[in-house]
Structures are given as C-alpha cells and as structure tokens.
mmCIF file of the N, C-alpha and C atoms, coordinates in Angstrom:
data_MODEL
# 
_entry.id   MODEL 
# 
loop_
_atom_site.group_PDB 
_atom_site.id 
_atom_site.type_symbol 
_atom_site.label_atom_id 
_atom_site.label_alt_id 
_atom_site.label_comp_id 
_atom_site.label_asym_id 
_atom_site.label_entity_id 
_atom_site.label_seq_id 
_atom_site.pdbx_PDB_ins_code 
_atom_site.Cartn_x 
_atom_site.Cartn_y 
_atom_site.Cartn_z 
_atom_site.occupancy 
_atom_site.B_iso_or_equiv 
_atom_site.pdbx_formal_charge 
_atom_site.auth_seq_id 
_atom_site.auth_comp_id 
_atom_site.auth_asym_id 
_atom_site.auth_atom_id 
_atom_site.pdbx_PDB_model_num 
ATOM 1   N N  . UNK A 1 1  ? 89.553  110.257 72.492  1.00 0.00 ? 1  UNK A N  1 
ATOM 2   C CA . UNK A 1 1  ? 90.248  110.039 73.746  1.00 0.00 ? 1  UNK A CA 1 
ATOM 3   C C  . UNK A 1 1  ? 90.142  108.565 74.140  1.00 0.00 ? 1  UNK A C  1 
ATOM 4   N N  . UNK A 1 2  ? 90.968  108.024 74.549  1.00 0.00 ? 2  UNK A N  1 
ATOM 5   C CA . UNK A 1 2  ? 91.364  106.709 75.004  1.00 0.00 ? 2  UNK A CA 1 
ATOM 6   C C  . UNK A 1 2  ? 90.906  106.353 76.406  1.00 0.00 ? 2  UNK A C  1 
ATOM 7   N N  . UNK A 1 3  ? 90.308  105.565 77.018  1.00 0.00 ? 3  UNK A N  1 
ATOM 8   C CA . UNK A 1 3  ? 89.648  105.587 78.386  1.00 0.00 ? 3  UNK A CA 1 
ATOM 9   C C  . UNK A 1 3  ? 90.573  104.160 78.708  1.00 0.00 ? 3  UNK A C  1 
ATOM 10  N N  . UNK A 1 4  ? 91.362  104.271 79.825  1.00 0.00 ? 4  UNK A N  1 
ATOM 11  C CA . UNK A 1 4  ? 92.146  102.844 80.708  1.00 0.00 ? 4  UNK A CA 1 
ATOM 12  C C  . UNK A 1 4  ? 91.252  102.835 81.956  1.00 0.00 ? 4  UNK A C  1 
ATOM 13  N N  . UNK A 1 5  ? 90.981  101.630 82.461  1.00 0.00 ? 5  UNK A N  1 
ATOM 14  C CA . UNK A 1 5  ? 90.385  101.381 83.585  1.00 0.00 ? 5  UNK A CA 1 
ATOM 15  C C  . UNK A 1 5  ? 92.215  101.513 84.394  1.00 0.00 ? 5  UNK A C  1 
ATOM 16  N N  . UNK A 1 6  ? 92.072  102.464 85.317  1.00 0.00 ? 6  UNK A N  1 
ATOM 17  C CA . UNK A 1 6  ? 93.360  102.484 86.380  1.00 0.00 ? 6  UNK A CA 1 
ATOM 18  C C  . UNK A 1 6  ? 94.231  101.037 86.541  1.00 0.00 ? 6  UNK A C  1 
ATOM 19  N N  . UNK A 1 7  ? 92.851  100.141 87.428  1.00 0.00 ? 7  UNK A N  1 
ATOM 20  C CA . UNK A 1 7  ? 93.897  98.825  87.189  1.00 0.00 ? 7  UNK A CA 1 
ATOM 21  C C  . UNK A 1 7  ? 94.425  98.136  86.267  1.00 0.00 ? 7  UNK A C  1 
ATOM 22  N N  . UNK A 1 8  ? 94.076  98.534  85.181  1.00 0.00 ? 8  UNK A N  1 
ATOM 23  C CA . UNK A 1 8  ? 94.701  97.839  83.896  1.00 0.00 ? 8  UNK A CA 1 
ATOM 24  C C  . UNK A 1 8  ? 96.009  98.453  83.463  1.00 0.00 ? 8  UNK A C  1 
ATOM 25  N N  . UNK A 1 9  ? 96.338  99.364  83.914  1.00 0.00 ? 9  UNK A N  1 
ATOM 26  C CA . UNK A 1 9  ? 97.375  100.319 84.314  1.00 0.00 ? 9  UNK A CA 1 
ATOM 27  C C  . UNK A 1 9  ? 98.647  100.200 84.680  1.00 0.00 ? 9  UNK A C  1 
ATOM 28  N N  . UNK A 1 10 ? 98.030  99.913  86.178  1.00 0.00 ? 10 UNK A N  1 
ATOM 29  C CA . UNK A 1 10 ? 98.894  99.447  86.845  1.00 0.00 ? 10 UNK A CA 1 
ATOM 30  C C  . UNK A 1 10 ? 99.806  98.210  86.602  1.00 0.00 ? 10 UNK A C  1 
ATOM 31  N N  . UNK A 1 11 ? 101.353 98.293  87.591  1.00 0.00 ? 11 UNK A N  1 
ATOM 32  C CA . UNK A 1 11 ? 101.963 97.056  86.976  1.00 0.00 ? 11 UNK A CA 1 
ATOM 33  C C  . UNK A 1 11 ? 102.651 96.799  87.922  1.00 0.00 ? 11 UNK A C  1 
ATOM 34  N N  . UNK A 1 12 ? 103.808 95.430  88.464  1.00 0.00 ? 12 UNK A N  1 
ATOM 35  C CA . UNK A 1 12 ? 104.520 95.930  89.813  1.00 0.00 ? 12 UNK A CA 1 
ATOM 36  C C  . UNK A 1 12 ? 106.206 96.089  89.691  1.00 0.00 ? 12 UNK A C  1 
ATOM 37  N N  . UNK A 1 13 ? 106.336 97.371  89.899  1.00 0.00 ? 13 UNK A N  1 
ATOM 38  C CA . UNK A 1 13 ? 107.936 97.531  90.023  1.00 0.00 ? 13 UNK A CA 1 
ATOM 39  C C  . UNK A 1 13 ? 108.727 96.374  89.905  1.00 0.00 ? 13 UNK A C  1 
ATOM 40  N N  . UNK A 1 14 ? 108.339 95.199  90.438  1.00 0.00 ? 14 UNK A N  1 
ATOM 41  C CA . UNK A 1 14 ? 109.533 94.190  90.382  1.00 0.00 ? 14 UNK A CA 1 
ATOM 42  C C  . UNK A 1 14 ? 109.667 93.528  89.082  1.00 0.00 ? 14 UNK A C  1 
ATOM 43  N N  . UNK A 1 15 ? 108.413 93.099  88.348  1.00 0.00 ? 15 UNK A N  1 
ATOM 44  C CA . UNK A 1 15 ? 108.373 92.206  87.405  1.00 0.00 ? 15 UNK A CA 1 
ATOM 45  C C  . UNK A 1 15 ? 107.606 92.371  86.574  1.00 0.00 ? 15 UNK A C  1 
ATOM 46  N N  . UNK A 1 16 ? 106.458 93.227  86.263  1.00 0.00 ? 16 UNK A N  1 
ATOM 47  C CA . UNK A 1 16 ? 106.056 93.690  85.733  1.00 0.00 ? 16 UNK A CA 1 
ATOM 48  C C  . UNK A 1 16 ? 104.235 93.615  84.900  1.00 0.00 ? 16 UNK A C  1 
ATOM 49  N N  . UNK A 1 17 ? 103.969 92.695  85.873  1.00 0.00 ? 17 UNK A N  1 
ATOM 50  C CA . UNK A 1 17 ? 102.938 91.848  85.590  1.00 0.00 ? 17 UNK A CA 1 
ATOM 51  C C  . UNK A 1 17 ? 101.558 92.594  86.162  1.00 0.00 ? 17 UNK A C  1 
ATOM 52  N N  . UNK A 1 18 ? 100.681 92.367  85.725  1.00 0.00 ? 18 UNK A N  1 
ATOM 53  C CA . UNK A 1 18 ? 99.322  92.877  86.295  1.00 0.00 ? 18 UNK A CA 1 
ATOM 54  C C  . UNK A 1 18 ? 99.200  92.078  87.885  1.00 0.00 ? 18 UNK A C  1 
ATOM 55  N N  . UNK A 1 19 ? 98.294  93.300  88.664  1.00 0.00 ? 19 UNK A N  1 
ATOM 56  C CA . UNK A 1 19 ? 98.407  93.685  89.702  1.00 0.00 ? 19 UNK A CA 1 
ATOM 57  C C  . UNK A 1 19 ? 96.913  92.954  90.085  1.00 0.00 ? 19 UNK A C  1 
ATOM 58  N N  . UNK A 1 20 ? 96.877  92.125  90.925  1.00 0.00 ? 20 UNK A N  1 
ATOM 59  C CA . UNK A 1 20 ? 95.250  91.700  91.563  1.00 0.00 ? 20 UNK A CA 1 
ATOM 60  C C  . UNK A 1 20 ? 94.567  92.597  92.655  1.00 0.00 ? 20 UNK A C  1 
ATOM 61  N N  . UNK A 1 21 ? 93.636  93.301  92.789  1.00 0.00 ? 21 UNK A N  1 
ATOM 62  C CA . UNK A 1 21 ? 93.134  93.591  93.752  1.00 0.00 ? 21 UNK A CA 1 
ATOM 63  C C  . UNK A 1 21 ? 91.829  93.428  94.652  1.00 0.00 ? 21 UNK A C  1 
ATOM 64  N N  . UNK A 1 22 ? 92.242  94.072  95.737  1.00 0.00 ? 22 UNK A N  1 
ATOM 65  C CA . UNK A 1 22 ? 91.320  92.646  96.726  1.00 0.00 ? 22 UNK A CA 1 
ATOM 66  C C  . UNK A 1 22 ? 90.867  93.542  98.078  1.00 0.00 ? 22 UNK A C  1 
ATOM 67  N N  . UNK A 1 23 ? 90.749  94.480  97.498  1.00 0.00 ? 23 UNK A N  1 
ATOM 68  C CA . UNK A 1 23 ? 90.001  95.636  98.538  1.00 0.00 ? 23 UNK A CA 1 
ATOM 69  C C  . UNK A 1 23 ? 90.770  96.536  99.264  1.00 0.00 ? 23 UNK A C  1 
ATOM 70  N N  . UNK A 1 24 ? 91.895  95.972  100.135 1.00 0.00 ? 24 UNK A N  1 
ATOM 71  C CA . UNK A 1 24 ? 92.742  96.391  100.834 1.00 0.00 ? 24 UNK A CA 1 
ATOM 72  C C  . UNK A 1 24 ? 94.040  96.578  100.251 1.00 0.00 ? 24 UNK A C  1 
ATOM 73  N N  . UNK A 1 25 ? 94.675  95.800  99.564  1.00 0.00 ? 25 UNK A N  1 
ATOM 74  C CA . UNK A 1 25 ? 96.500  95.444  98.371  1.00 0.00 ? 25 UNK A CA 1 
ATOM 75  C C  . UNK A 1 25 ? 96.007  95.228  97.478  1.00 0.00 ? 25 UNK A C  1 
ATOM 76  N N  . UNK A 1 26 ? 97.127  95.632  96.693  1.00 0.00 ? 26 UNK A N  1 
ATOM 77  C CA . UNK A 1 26 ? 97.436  95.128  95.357  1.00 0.00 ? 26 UNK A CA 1 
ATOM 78  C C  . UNK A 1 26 ? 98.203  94.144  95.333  1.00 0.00 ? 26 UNK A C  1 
ATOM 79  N N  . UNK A 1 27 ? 97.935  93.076  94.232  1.00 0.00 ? 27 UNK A N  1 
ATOM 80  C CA . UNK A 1 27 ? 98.759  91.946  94.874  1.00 0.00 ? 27 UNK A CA 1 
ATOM 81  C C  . UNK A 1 27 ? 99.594  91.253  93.268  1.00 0.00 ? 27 UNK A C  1 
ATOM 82  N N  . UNK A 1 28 ? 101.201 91.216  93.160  1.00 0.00 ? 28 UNK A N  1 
ATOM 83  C CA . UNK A 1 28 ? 101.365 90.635  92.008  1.00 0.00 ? 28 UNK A CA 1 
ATOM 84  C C  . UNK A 1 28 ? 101.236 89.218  91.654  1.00 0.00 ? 28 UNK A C  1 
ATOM 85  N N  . UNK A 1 29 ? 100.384 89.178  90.366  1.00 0.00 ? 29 UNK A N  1 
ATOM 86  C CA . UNK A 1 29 ? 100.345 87.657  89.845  1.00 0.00 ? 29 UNK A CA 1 
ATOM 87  C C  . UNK A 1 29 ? 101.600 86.967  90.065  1.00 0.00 ? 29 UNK A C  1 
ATOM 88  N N  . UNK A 1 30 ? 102.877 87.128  89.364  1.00 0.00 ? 30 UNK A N  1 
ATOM 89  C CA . UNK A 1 30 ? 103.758 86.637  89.601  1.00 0.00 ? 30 UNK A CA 1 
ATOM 90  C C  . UNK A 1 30 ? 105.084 86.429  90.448  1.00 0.00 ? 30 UNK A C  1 
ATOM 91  N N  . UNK A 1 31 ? 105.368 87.524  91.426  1.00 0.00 ? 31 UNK A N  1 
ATOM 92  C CA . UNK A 1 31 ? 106.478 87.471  92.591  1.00 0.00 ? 31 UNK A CA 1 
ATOM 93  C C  . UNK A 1 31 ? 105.797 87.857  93.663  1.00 0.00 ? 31 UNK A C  1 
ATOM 94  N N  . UNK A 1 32 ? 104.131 87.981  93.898  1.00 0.00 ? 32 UNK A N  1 
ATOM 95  C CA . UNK A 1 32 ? 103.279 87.895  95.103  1.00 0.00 ? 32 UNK A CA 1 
ATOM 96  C C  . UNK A 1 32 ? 103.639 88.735  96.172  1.00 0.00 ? 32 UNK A C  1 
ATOM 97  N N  . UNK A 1 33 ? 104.260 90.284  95.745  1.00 0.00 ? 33 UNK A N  1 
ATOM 98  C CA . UNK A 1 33 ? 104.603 91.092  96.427  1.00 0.00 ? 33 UNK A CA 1 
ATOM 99  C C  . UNK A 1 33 ? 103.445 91.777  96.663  1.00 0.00 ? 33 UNK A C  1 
ATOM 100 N N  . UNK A 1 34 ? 102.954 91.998  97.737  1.00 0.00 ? 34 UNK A N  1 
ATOM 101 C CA . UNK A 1 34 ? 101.487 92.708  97.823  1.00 0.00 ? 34 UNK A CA 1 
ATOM 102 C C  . UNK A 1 34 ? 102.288 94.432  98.303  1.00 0.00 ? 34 UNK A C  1 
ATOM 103 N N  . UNK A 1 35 ? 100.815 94.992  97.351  1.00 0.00 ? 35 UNK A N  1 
ATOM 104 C CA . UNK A 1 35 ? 101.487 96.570  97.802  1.00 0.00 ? 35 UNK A CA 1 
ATOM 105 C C  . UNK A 1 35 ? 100.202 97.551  98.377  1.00 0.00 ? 35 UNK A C  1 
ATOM 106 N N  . UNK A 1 36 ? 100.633 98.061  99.224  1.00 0.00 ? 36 UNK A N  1 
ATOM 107 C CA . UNK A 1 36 ? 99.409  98.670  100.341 1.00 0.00 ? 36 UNK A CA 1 
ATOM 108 C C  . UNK A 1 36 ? 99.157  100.065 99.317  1.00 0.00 ? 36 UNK A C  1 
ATOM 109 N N  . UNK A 1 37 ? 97.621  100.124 99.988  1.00 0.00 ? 37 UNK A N  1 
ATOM 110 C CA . UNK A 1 37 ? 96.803  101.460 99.569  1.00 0.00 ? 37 UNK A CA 1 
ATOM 111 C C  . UNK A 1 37 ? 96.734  102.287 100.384 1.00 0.00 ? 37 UNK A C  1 
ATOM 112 N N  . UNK A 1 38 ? 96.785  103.317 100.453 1.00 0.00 ? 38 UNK A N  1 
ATOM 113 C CA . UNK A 1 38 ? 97.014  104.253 101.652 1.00 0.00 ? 38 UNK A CA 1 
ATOM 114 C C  . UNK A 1 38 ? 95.695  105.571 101.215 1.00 0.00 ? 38 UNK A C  1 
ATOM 115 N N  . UNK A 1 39 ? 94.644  105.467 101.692 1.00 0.00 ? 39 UNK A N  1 
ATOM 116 C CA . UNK A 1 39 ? 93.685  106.250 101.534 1.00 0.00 ? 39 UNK A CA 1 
ATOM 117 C C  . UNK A 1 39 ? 93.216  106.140 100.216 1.00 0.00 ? 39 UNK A C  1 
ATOM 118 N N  . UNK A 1 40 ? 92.895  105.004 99.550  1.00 0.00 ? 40 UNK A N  1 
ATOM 119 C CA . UNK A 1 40 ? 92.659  104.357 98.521  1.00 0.00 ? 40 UNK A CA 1 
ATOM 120 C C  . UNK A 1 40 ? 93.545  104.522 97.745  1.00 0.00 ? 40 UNK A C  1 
ATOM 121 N N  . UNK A 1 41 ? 94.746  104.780 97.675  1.00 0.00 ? 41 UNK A N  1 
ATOM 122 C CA . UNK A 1 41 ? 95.935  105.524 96.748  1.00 0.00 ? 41 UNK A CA 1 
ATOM 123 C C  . UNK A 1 41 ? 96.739  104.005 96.578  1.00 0.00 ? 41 UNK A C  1 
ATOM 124 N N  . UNK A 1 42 ? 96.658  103.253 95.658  1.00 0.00 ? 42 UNK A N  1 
ATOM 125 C CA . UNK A 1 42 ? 98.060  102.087 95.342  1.00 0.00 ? 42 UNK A CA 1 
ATOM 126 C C  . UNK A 1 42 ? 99.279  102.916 95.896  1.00 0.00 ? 42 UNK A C  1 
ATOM 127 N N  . UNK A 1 43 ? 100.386 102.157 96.420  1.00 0.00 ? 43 UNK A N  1 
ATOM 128 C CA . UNK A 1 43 ? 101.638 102.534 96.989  1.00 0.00 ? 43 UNK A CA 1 
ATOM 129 C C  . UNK A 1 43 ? 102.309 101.624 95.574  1.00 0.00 ? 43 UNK A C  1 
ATOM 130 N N  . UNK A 1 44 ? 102.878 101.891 94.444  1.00 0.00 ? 44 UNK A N  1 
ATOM 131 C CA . UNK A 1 44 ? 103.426 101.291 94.215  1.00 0.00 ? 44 UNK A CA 1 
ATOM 132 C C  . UNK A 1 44 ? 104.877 101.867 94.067  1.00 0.00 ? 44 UNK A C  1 
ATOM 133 N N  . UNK A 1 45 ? 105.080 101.635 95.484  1.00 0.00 ? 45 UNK A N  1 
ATOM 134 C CA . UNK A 1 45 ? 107.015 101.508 95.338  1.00 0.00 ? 45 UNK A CA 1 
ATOM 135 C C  . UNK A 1 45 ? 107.531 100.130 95.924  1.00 0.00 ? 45 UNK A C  1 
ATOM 136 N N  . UNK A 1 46 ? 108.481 99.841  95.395  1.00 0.00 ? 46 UNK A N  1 
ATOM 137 C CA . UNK A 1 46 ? 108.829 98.411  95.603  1.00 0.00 ? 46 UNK A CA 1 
ATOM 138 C C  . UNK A 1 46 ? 109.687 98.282  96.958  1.00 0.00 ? 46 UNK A C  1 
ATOM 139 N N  . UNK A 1 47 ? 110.218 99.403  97.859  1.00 0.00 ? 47 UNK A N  1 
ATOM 140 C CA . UNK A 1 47 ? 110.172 100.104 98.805  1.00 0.00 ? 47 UNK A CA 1 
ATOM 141 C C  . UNK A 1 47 ? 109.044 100.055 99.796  1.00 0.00 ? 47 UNK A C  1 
ATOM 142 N N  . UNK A 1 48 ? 107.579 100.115 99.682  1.00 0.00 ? 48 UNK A N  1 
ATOM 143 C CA . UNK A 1 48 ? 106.749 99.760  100.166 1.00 0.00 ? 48 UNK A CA 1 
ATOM 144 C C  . UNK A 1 48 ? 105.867 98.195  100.434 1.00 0.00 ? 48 UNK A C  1 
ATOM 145 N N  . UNK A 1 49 ? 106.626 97.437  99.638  1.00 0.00 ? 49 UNK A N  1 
ATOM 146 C CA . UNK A 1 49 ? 105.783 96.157  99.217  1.00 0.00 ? 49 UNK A CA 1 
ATOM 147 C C  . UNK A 1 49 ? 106.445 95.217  100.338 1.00 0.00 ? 49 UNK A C  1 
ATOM 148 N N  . UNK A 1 50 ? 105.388 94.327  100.232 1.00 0.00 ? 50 UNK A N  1 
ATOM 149 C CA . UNK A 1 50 ? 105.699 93.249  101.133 1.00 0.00 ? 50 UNK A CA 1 
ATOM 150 C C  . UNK A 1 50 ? 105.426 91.921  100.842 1.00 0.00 ? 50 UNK A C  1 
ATOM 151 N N  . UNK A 1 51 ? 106.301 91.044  100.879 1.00 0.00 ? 51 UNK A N  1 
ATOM 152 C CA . UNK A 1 51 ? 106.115 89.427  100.429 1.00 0.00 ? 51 UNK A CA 1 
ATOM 153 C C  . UNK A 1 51 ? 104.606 88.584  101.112 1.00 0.00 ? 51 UNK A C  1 
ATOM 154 N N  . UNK A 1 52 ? 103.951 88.222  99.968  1.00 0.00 ? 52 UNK A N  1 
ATOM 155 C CA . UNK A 1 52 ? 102.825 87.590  100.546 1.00 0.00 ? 52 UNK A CA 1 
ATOM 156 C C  . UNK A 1 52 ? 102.983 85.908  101.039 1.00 0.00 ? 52 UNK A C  1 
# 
C-alpha cells in the first residue's frame, strides 16, 4: 500500500501547483489564491477561493 501525506495531494483548481499551508488556508505557490478550511476540511473549490 502506498501512503501520500494529504498535502502532497492536494493541488489548486486554477493552476495546478502545490498548495502552502499555514494553519488557517491553503495557499497557492503560483496564482496566490488562498482557499479556506472549514472545520479543518481544505475547501478546494475555486468557487471558494480568494485572491491573496
């Protein structure tokens, strides 16, 4: 069986790049769309995100 750490996982709807996180968002390396956690849950819809 193959073990992924979640955030390595993750990616962001817009562009596709790994995701920084920082306790509260997820935040993309490259178009800096931060995306909210909602009861520790990543929101990743690009629908939800917001320009940092």
């Amino acid at each position: 069986m193959i073990e992924l750490k979640p955030l390595e996982v993750l990616r962001s709807t817009c562009c596709n790049p790994e995701l920084n996180y920082n306790r509260e968002e997820l935040v993309c390396k490259k178009c800096r769309l931060v995306y909210p956690l909602e009861d520790d849950i990543p929101v990743i819809l690009k629908e939800e995100a917001r320009e940092k």
